[in-house]
C-alpha positions as CSV (number, residue, x, y, z in Angstrom):
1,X,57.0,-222.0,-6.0
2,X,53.6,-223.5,-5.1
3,X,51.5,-224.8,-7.7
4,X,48.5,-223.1,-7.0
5,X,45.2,-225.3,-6.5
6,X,42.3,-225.2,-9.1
7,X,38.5,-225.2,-7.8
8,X,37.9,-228.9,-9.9
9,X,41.2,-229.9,-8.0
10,X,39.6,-228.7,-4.3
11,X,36.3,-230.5,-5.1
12,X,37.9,-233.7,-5.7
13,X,39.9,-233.0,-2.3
14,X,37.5,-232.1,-0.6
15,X,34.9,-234.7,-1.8
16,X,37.9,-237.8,-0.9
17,X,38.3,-235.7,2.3
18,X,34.4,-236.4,2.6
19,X,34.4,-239.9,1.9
20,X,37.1,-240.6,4.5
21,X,35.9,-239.3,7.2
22,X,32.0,-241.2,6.7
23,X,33.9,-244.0,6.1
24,X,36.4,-243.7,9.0
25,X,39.5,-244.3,7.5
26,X,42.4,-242.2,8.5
27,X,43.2,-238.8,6.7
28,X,46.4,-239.0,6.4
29,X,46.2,-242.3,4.6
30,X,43.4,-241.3,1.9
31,X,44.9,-238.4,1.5
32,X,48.4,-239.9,0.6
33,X,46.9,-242.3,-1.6
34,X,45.0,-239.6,-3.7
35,X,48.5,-238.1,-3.9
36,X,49.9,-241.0,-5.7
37,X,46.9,-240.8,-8.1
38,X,46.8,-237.5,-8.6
39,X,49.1,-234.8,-10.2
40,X,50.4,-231.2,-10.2
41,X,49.3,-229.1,-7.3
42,X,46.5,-232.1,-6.1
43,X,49.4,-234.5,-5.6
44,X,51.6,-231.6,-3.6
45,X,48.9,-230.3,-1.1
46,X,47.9,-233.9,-0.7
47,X,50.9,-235.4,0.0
48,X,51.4,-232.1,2.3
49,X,48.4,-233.1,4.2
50,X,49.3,-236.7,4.6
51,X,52.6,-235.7,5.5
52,X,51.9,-233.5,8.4
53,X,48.5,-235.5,10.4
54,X,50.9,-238.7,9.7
55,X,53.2,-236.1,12.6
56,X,50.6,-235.3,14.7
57,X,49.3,-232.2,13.2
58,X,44.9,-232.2,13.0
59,X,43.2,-231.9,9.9
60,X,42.5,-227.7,10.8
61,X,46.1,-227.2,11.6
62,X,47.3,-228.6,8.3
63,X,44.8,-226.5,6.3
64,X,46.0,-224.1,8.0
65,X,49.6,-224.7,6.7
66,X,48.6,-225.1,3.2
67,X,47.0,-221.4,3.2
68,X,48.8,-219.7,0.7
69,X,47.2,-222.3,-1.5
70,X,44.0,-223.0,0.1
71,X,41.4,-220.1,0.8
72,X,40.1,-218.7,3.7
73,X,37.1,-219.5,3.2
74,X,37.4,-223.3,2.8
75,X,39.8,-223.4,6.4
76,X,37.1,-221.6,8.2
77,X,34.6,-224.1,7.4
78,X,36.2,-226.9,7.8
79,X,37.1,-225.6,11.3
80,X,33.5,-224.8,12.0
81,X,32.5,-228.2,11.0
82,X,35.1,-229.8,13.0
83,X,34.0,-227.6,15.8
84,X,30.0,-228.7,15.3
85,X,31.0,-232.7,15.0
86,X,29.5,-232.5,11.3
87,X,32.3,-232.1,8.8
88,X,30.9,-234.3,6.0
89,X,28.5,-231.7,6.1
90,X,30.0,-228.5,6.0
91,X,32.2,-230.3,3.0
92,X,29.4,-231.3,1.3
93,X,28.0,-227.9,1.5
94,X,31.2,-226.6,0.3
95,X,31.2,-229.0,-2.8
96,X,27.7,-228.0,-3.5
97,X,28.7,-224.4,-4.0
98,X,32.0,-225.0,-5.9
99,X,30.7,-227.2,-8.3
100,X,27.5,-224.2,-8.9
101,X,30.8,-222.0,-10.0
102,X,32.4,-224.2,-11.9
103,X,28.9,-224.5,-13.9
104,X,28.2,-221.1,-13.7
105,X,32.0,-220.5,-15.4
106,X,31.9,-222.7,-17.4
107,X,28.4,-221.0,-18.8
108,X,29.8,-218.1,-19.5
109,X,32.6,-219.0,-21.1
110,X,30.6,-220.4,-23.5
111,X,28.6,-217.5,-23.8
112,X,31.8,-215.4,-24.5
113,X,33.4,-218.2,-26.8
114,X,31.7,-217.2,-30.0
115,X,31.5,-213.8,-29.9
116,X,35.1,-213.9,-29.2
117,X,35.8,-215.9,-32.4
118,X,33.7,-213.3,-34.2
119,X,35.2,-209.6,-32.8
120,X,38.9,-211.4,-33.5
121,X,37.7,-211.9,-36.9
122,X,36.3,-209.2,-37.8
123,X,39.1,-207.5,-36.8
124,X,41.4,-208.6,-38.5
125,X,39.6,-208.6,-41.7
126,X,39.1,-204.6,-41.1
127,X,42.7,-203.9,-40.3
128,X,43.5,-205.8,-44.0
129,X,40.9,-204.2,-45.4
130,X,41.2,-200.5,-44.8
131,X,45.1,-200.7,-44.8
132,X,45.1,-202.2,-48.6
133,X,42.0,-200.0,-49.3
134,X,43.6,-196.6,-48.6
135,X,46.8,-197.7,-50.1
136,X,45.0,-198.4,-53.4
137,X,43.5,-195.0,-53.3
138,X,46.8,-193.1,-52.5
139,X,48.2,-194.8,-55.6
140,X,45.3,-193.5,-57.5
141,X,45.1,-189.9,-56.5
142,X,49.1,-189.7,-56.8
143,X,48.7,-191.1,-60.4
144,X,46.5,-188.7,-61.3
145,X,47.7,-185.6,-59.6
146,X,44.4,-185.5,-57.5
147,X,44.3,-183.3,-54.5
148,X,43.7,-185.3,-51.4
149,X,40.4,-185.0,-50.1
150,X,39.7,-184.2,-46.2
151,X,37.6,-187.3,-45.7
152,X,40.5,-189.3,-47.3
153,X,43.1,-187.8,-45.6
154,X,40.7,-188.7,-42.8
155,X,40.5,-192.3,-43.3
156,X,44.4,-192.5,-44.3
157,X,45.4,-190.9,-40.6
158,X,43.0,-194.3,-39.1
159,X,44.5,-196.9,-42.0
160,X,48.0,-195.8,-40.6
161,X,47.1,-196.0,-36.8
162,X,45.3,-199.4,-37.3
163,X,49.0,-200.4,-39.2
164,X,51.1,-199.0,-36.2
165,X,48.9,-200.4,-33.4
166,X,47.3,-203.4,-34.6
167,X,49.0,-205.4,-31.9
168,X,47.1,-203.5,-29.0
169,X,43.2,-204.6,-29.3
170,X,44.8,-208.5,-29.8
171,X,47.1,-207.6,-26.7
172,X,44.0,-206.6,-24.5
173,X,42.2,-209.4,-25.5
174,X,45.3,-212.3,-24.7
175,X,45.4,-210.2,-21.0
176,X,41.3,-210.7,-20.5
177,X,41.7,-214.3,-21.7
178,X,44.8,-214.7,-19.2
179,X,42.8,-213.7,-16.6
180,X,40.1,-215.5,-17.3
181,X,41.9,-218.8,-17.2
182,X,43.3,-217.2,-13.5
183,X,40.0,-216.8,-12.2
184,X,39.7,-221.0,-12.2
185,X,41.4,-221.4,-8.8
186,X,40.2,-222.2,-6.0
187,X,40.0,-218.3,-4.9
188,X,37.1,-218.1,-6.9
189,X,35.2,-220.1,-4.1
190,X,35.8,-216.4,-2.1
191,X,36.4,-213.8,-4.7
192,X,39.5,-213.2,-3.5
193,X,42.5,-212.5,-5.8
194,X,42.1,-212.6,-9.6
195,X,38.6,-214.1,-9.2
196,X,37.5,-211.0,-7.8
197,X,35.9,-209.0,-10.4
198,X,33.9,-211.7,-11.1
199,X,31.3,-210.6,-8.2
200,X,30.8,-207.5,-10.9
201,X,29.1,-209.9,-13.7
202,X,25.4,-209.7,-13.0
203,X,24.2,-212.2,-11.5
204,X,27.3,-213.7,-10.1
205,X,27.6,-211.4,-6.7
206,X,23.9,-212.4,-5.7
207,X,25.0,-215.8,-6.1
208,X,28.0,-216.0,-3.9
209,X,25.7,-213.4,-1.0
210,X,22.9,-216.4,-1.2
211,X,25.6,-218.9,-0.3
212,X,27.5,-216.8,2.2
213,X,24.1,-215.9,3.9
214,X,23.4,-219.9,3.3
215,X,26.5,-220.9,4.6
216,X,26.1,-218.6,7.6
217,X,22.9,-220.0,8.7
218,X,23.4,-223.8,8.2
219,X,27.1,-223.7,10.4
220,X,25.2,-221.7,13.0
221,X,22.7,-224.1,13.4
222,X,25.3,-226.6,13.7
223,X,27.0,-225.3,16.3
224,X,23.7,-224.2,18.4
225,X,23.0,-227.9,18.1
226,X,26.0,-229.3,19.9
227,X,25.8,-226.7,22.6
228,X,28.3,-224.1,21.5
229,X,27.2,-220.6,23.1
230,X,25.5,-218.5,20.9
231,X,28.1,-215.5,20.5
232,X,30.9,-218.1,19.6
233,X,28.9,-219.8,17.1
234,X,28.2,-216.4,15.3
235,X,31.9,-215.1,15.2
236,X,32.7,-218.5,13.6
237,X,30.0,-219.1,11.5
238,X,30.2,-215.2,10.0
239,X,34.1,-216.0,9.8
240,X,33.2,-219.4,7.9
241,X,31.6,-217.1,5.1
242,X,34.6,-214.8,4.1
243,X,32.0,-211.8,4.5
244,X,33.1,-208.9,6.0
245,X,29.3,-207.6,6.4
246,X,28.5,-210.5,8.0
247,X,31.5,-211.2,10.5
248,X,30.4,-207.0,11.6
249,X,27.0,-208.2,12.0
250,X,27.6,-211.1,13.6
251,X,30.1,-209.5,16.3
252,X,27.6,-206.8,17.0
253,X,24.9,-209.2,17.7
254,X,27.1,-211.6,19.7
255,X,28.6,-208.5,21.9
256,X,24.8,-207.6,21.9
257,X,23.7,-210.2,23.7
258,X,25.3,-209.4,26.7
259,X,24.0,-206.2,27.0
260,X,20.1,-207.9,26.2
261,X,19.7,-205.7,23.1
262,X,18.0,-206.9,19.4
263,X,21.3,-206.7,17.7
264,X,22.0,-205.4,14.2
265,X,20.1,-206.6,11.3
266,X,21.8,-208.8,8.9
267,X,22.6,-208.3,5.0
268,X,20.0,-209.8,2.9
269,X,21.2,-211.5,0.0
270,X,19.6,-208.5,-2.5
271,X,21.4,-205.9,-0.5
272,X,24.3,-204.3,-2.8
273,X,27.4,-205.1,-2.0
């Protein structure tokens, strides 16, 4: 099974990917020599790339093998920057934005760390707590031939629940950490997959609509630079995005323009999404 790619590992791949082509040394070659430095699912999708431009295959078309463990988002641009002559920067551009995540999750992580700690703690000191507390009073009021009172009787039905199902609130909270640690692949750099609800933290969704909108305009320009028509350069630049809103937009505009009409308005990067 493939070892799938984290968003630290695609930075440093795509940064050496960079480097290469500024520098004009063969793909294939950098890329097999970051292999042999590199380990786990870095050294396999590198070597992967090496192996198939060292056969013929072009940088786009071996993305494009690798993209069960690659997203969508990081073949399209690529592709548009291959397309526009300016691939160091569309990567750069990419880099920019992965390394603004992994700050960004790494922020919040440690915002979550300590209250963490502290909910797991004081958890556990109130499932010790009421279960030996109630059992001390039980022994009491049997000693004495009391008559258990309501409220007791009360707090005995949640000292036995906490005993039966003290397992469940730890189990919920080893699944939210599990998917935490999931959400650091490189789907993050597109939402996609487990990284999804992630766009549902405030703050986070307006972040990744600035730098699809951003992403949008700086490829477009791009490829309006070096002469590709205008509709073209939309449908690729919205596809280079991952944005559904914006590839819409963008194909209504560009089938627009034959007719000689406006076109739709694009999403802003406040709209909801």
């Amino acid at each position: 099974m493939a070892t799938p790619i984290s968003i630290e590992q695609l930075i440093c791949m795509n940064e050496e990917i960079a480097a290469l082509v500024r520098a004009g040394v063969p793909l294939e070659l950098g890329l097999r020599n970051l292999g042999r430095d590199s380990a786990g699912a870095l050294q396999e999708i590198s070597h992967a790339l090496a192996t198939r431009m060292s056969t013929g295959d072009s940088l786009s078309d071996a993305l494009r093998a690798e993209e069960q463990r690659l997203p969508g988002v990081y073949r399209r641009v690529v592709e548009a920057g291959l397309r526009a002559g300016r691939l160091p920067v569309a990567l750069e551009a990419i880099s920019n934005y992965a390394r603004e995540l992994v700050e960004l999750r790494r922020k919040i992580t440690l915002a979550l760390l300590y209250p963490l700690i502290l909910v797991a703690l004081a958890y556990s000191l109130f499932v010790i707590f009421i279960v030996d507390l109630v059992e001390r009073f039980r022994e009491t009021y049997e000693l004495f031939h009391m008559p258990i009172h309501w409220s007791l009787a009360s707090v005995i039905w949640v000292a036995e629940a906490a005993a039966r199902w003290w397992w469940a609130p730890p189990a919920c909270m080893a699944v939210a950490v599990a998917w935490w640690m999931a959400t650091g692949g490189a789907s993050i750099l597109s939402f996609s997959g487990p990284a999804r609800p992630l766009a549902w933290i405030p703050g986070v969704g307006l972040i990744s609509r600035c730098f699809q909108i951003a992403n949008f305009t700086e490829l477009l320009a791009l490829l309006v630079d070096h002469q590709v028509p205008l509709p073209e350069g939309l449908r690729l630049s919205a596809d280079a995005t991952g944005s559904a809103r914006l590839q819409n937009s963008a194909e209504r505009l560009a089938s627009s323009r034959h007719a000689g009409n406006a076109g739709p308005r694009f999403p802003h990067a406040g709209d909801p999404a």
